[in-house]
C-alpha positions in Angstrom: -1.1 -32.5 35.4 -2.4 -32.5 31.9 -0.2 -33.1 29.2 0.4 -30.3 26.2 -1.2 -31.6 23.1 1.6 -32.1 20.5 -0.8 -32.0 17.6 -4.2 -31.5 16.1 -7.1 -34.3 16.5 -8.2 -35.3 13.5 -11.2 -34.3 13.5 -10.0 -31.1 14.0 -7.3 -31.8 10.9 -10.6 -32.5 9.1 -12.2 -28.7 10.1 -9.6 -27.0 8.7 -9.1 -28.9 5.5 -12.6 -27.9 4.9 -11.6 -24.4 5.6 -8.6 -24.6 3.4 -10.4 -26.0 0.5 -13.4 -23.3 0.3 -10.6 -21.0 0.5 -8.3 -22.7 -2.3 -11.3 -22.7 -4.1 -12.0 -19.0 -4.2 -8.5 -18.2 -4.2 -8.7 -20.8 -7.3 -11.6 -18.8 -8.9 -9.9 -14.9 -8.7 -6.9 -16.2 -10.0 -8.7 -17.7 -13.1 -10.5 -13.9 -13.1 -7.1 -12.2 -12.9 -5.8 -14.6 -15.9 -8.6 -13.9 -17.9 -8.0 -9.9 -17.4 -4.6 -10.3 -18.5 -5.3 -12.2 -21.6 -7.6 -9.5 -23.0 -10.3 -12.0 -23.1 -12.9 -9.6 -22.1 -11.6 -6.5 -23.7 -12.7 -3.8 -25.6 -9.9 -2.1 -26.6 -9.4 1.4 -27.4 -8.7 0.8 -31.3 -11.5 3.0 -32.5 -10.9 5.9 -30.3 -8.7 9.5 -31.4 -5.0 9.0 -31.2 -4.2 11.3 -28.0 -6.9 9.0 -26.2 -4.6 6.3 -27.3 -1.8 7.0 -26.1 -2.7 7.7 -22.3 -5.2 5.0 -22.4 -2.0 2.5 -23.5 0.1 4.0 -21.0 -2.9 3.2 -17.9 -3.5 -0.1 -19.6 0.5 -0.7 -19.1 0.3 0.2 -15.4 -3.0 -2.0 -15.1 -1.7 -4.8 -16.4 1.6 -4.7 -14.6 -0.7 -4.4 -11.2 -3.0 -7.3 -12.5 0.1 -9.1 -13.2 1.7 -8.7 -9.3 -2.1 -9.8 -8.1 -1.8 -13.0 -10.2 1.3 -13.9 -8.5 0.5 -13.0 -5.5 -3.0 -15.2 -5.5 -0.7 -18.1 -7.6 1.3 -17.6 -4.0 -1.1 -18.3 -1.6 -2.8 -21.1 -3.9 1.0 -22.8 -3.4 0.7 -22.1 0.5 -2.9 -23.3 0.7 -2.1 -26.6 -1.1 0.8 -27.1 1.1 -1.2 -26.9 4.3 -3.3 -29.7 2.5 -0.4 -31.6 2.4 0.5 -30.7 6.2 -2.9 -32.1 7.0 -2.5 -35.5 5.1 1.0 -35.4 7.0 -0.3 -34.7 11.1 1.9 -32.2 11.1 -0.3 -29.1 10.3 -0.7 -26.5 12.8 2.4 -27.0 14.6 4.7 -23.9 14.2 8.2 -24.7 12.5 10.4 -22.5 14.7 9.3 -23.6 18.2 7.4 -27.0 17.6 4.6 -25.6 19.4 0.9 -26.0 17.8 -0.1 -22.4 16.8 -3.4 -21.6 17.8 -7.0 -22.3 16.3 -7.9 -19.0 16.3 -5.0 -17.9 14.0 -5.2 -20.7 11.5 -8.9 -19.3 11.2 -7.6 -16.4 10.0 -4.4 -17.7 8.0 -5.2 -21.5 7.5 -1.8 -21.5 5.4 0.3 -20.0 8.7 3.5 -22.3 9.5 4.8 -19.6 12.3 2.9 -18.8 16.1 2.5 -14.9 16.4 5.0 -14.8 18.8 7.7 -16.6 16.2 6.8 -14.4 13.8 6.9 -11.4 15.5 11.2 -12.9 17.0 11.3 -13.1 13.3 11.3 -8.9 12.8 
């Protein structure tokens, strides 16, 4: 009768870490694009153009930005979730759902390194 494996090895601990940080650092580098694009740093502006111009391109520049904004805060969001996985892995505890104590599997932290649920907790979450 095997027994069912209450956590993660360490070694495998140290896969995903890797994992997580690649992605922390791209998630790190499209935030810093995203800032940048709401700072105006590369912009051109539309101050030598007709008035009418003007006007519509302020009111598609208000809607960009306010997008831009929501994509900074979502990326600042998953940098917070990424870090704390980090923090998961220094504790042992990553990997191991919080609703039913159970690890989640591999193939899903893969895909969501940050996850803290099993699909099926999720999914008894809806």
């Amino acid at each position: 009768m095997s027994a069912e494996k209450n956590r993660y090895t360490d070694s495998e601990l140290e896969e995903f870490k890797q994992l997580i940080l690649v992605k922390l650092s791209e998630a790190r580098e499209d935030y810093n694009l995203l800032i940048g694009s709401l700072s105006h740093a590369d912009d051109h502006g539309t101050d030598d153009t007709g008035r009418t111009f003007n006007m519509m391109e302020d009111g598609s520049e208000t809607l960009s930005r306010e997008e831009l904004a929501q994509l900074a805060a979502r990326q600042e969001k998953f940098i917070l979730n990424l870090q704390a996985a980090l923090m998961r892995i220094e504790n042992k505890t990553y990997g191991i759902c919080r609703v039913n104590g159970k690890l989640i599997p591999k193939e899903r932290l893969r895909l969501v390194p940050h996850a803290t649920m099993s699909i099926d907790a999720k999914n008894a979450q809806r």
